[in-house]
BATI-734081 format. One line per field, with one value per residue (C-alpha): residue in three letters; x, y negated, z. Coordinates in Angstrom, 3 decimals. Each point is the difference from the previous one (the first is absolute). Layout:
N
res: (ALA,...)
xx: (X,...)
yy: (Y,...)
zz: (Z,...)
***
This chain:
374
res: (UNK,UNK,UNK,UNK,UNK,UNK,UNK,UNK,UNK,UNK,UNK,UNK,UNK,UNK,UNK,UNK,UNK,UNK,UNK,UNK,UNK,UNK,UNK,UNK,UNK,UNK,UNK,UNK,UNK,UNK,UNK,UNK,UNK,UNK,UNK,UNK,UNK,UNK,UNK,UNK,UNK,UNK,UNK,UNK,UNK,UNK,UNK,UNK,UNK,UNK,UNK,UNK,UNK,UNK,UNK,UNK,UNK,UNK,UNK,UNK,UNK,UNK,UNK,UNK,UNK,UNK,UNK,UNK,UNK,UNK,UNK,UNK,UNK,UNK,UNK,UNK,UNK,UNK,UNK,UNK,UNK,UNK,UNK,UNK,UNK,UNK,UNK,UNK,UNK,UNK,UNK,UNK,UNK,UNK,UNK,UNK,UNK,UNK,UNK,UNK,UNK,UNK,UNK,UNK,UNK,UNK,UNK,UNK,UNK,UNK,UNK,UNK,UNK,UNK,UNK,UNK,UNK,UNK,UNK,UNK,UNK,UNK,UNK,UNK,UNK,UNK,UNK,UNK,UNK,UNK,UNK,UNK,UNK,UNK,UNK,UNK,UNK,UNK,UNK,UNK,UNK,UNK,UNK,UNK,UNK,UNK,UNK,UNK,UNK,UNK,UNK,UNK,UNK,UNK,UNK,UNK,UNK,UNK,UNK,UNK,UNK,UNK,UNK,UNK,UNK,UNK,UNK,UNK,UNK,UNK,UNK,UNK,UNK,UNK,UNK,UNK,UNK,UNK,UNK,UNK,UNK,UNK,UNK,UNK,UNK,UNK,UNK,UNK,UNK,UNK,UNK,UNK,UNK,UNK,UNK,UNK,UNK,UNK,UNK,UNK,UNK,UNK,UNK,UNK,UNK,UNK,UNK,UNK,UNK,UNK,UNK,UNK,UNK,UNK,UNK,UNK,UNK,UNK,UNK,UNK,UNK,UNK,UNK,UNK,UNK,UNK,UNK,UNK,UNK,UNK,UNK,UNK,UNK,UNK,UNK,UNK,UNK,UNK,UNK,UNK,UNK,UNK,UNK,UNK,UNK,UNK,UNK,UNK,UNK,UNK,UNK,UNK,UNK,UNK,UNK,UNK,UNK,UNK,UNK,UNK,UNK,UNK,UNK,UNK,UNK,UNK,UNK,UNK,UNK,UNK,UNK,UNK,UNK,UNK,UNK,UNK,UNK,UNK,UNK,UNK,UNK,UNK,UNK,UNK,UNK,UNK,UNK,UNK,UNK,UNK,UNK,UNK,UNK,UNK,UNK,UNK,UNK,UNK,UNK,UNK,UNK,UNK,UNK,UNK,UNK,UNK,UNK,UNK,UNK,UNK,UNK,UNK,UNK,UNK,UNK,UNK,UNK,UNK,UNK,UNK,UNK,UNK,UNK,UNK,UNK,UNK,UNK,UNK,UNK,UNK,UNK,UNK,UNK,UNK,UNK,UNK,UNK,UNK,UNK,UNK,UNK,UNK,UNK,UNK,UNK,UNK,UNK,UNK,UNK,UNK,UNK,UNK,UNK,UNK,UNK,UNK,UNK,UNK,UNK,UNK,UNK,UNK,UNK,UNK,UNK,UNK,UNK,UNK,UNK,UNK,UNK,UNK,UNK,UNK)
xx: (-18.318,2.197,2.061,-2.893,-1.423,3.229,-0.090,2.038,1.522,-2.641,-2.362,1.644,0.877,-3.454,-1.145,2.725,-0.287,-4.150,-0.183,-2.430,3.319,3.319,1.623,3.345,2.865,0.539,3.485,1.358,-0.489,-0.713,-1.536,-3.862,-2.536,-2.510,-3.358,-1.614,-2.498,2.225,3.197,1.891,2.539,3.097,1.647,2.539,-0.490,1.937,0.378,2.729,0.852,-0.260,0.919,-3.621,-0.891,-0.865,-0.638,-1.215,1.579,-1.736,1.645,-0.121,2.497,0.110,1.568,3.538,-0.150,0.173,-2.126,-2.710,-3.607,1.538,-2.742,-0.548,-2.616,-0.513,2.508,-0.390,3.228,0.114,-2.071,2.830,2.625,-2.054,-1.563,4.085,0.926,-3.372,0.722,3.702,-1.115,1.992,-2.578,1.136,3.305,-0.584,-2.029,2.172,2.136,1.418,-1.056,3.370,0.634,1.580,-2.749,1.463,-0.692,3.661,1.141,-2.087,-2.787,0.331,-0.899,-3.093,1.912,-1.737,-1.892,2.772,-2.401,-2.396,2.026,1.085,-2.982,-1.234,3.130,0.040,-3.507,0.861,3.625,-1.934,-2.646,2.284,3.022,-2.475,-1.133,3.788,0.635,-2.294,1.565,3.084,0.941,3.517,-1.072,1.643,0.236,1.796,0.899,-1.850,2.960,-0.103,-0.726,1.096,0.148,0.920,-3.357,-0.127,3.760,-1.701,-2.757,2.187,1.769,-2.908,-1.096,3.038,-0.379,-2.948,0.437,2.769,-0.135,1.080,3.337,1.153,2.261,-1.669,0.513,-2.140,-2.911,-0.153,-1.529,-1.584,-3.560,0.704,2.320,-2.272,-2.877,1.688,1.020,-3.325,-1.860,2.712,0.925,-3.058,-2.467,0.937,3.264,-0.659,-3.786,-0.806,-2.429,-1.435,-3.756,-2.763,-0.295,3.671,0.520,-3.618,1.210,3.297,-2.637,-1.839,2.780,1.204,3.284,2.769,3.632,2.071,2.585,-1.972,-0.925,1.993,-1.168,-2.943,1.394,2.047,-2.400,-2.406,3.085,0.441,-3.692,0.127,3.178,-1.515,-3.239,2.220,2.956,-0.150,-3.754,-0.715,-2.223,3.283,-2.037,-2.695,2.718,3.173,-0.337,-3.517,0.989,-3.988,0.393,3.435,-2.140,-2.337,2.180,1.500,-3.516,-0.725,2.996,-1.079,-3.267,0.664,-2.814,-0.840,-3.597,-1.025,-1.980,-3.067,-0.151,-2.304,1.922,2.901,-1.870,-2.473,2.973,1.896,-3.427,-0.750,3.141,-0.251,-3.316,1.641,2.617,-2.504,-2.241,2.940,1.464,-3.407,-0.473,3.336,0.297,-3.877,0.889,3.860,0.324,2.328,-0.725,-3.716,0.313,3.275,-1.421,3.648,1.331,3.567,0.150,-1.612,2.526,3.371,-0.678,-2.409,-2.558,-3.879,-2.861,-3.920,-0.113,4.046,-0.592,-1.937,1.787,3.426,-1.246,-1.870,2.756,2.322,-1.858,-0.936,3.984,0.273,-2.033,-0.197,3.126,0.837,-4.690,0.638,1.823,-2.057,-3.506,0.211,2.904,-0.835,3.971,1.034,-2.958,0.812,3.589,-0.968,-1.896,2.962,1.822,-2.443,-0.263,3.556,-0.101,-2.942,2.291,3.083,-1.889,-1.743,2.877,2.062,-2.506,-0.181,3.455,0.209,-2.914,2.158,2.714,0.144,-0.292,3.316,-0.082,0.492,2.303,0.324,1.707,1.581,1.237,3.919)
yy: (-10.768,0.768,-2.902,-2.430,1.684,-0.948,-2.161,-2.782,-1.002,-1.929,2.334,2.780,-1.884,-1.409,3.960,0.724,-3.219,0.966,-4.100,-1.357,-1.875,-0.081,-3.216,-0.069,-2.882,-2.199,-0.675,4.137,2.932,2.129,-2.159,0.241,-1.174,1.944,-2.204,0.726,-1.579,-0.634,-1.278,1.046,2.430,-0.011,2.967,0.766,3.468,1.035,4.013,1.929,3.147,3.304,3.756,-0.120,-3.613,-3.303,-0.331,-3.596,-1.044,-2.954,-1.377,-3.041,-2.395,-1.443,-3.505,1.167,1.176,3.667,2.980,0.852,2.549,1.451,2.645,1.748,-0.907,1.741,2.477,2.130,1.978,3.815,0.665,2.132,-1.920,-3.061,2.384,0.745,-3.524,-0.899,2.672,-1.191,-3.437,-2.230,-2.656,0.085,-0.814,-2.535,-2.109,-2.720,-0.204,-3.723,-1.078,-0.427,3.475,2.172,2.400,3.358,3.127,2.073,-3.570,-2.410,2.826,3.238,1.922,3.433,3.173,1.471,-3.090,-2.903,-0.847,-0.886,-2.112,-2.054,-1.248,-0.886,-1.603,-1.792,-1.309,-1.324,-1.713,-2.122,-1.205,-0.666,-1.773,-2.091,-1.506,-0.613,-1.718,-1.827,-1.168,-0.478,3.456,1.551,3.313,3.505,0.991,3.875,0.257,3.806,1.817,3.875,2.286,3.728,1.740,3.420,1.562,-1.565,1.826,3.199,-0.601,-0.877,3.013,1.677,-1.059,0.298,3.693,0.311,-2.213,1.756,3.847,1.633,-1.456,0.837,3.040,3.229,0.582,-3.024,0.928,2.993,-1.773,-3.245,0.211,0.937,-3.088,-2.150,1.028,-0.585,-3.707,-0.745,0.495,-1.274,-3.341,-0.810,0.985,-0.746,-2.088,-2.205,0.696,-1.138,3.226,-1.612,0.436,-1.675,-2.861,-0.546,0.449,-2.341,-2.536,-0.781,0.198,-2.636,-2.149,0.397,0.295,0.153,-1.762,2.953,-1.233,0.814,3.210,2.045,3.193,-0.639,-1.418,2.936,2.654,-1.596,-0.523,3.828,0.543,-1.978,1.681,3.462,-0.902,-2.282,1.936,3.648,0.196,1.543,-0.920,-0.106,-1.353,2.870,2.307,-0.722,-3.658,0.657,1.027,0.981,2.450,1.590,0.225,1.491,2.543,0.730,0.613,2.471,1.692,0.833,0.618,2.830,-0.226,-0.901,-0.077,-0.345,-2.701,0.758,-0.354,-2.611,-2.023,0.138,-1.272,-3.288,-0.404,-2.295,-2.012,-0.300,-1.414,-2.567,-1.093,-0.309,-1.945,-2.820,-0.363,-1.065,-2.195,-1.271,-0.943,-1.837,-2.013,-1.318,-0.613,-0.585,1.878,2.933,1.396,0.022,3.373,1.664,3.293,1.151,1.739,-0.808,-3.513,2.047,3.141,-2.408,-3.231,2.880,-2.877,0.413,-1.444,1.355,2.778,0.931,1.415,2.792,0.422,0.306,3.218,1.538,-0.727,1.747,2.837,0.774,-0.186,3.181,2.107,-1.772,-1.161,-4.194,-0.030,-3.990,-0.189,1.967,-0.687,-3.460,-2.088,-3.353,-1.526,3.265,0.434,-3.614,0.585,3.021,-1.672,-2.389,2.830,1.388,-3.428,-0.103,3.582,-1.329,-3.051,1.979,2.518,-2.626,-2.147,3.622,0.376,-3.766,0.112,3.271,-1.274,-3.266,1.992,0.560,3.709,1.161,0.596,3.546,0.934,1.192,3.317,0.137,2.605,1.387)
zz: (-9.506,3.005,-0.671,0.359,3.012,2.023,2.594,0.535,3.615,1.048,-0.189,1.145,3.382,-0.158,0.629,2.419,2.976,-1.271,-0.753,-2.425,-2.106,-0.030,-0.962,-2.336,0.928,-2.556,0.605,0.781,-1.767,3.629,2.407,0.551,1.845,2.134,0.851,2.977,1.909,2.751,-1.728,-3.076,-0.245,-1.403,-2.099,-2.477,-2.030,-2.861,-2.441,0.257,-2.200,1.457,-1.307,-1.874,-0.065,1.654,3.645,1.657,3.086,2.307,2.916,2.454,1.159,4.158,0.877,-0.455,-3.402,0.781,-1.963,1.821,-0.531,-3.069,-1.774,-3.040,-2.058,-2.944,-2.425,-2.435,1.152,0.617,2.989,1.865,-0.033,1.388,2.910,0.635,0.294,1.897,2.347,0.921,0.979,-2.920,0.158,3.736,-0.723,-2.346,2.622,1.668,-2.668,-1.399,-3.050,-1.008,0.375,-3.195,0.874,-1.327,1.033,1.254,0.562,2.747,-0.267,0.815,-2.682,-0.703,-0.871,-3.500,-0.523,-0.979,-2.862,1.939,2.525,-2.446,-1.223,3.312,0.615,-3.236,0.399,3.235,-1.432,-2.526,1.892,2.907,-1.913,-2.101,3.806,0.835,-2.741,0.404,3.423,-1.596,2.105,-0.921,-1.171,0.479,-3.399,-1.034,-3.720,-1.586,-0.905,-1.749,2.823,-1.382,3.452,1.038,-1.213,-3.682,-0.399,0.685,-2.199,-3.023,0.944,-0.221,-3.480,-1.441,1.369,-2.339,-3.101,-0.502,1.734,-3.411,0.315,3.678,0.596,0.624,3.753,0.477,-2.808,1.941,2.699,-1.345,0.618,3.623,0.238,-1.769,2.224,3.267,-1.647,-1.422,3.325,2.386,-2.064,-2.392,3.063,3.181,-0.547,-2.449,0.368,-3.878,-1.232,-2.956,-0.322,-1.906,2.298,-0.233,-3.482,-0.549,2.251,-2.553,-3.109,2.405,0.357,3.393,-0.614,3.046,0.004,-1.554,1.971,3.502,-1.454,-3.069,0.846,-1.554,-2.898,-0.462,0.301,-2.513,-2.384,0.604,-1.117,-2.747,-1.232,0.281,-1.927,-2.623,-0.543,0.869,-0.507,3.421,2.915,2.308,3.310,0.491,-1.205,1.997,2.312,1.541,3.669,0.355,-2.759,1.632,3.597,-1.909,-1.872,3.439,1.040,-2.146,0.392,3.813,-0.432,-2.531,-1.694,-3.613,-0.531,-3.927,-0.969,-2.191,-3.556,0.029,3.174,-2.572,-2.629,1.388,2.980,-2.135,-1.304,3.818,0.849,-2.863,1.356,3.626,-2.048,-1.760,2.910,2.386,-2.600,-0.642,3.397,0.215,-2.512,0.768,3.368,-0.447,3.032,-0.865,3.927,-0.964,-1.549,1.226,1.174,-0.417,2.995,-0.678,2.422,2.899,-0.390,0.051,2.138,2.238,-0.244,-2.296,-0.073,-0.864,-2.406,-0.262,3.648,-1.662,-3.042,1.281,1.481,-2.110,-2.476,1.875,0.541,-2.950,-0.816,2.035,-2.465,-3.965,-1.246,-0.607,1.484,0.399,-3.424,-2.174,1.660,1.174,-0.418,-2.450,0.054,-1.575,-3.032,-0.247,-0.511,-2.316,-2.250,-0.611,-0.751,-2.348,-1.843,-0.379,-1.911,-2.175,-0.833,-0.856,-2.165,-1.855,-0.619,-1.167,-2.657,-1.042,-0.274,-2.165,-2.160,-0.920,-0.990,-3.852,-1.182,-1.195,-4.122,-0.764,-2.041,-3.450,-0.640,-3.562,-1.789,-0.260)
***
């Protein structure tokens, strides 16, 4: 259902230049044509990949082949990061720009700190639609050749990992203080360095198919390898537990606050049911839509890139509020990524146990033996 509601370009620019059609070149994949009344317009758009999905880029060209009126359509990306990019002007400093530009962002185009995702989809949209014009002209093009890009902040997050896959086999004087260590990493690197909290949107957007380059970005890649490994291997919900720099805020929280209210019985018992209904209406809602922003009421994007939109500017409060006085409140009360990530782990048990006993029950019965007499 939500893949045959999507629109196509056409449409989609139809609704943004508010023009009864749209018409398609024959001859390029992102040139278009705007009727008017007055005279046609026109317009090359193109999608690029974001952090949490596609985003449509339109632009314009003038006389001397130079990038003009760029805008953003449509995108299904997460809302912060697009308000952080929006607010720094990129679009800005993408206008006036050759069409035989590389177009990469930390290279002709200054880049968005915290939001590199979401650059490069923008400027990704723009290279195809703009390189398919040049060559067209017959236009030498300024090409740049993707290489691996492990920077300072992926070290420190396989640092980081390593500090928890394998924390049973470090020396003592460093045990002693690993979940202080791996607090102060998990909310410096994975939150506001890297910037790559995983939610629901994030985690939806991958089971949606927007994948990113894991060359532009294998942080990501790493910390969902990490994830998997926990649940996999060791059995344990390693992300809630150890990487989640909310959860360490949180813990550190609590700690000042002093407090430790008790939950009620009943909280304790239907809090985990709620949380799974929280859990199936947002994926509900996203895969309908294919919009994993559509219901990303996670307040993870507006704590680290210090940019939300509509209900996460009342939840990141309350949330960490309530930190002050009930232990992991977001976690246990509210959080879908981590009853997600639990019921993984629970399935996981299930499978073990049940292929321990359908091992044991293929296994023939040993013969007793016969005593005889001396």
């Amino acid at each position: 259902m939500g893949f045959s509601q999507q629109a196509g370009l056409s449409l989609l620019l139809a609704k943004h230049f508010n023009v009864e059609s749209v018409t398609h070149s024959e001859n390029q994949t992102y040139r278009f044509t705007i009727e008017q009344p007055a005279s046609n317009a026109q317009i090359f758009a193109a999608f690029g990949n974001g952090y949490g999905g596609p985003l449509v880029i339109t632009f314009e060209l003038d006389k001397s082949q130079r990038i003009r009126n760029v805008a953003l359509v449509n995108h299904v990306d997460t809302p912060g990061y697009v308000v952080n990019v929006l607010n720094q002007r990129l679009l800005d400093r993408i206008n006036g720009k050759k069409i035989t530009d590389a177009f990469v962002g930390g290279r002709d185009i200054d880049g968005v700190s915290g939001a590199t995702l979401t650059v490069n989809g923008i400027t990704e949209a723009v290279r195809k639609a703009a390189h398919e014009e040049a060559e067209l002209h017959g236009l030498t093009i300024d090409t740049v050749t993707t290489s691996w890009c492990f920077k300072l902040s992926d070290a420190a997050l396989t640092l980081l990992v390593l500090m928890v896959l394998f924390e049973r086999k470090m020396p003592t004087v460093i045990r002693k203080y690993h979940i202080m260590l791996v607090g102060v990493l998990s909310v410096m690197v994975i939150g506001y360095w890297a910037n790559i909290a995983l939610s629901v949107a994030s985690v939806s957007s991958l089971m949606l198919g927007y994948w990113t380059p894991p060359k532009q970005n294998p942080s990501l890649y790493i910390l969902l390898l990490t994830v998997m490994l926990g649940i996999l291997w060791l059995g344990k919900n390693l992300y809630c537990s150890q990487l989640c720099p909310f959860h360490h805020i949180q813990r550190w929280l609590h700690k000042l606050g002093k407090n430790n209210l008790p939950l009620a019985g009943w909280v304790n018992h239907y809090g985990a049911q709620v949380i799974g209904v929280l859990l199936w209406l947002a994926l509900v809602l996203i895969f309908v839509t294919r919009n994993p922003a559509v219901a990303s009421y996670e307040p993870f994007s507006m704590l680290f890139s210090l940019e939300g939109v509509g209900v996460q500017w009342y939840i990141l409060p309350l949330a960490l509020f309530g930190s002050f006085f009930i232990k992991d409140y977001w976690c246990r009360l509210f959080c879908p990524l981590g009853r997600g990530l639990n019921i993984l782990v629970d399935q996981r048990q299930q499978a073990r146990k049940w292929w321990r006993k359908h091992k044991k029950a293929g296994q023939p019965k040993p013969m007793r033996s016969q005593s005889g007499g001396h």
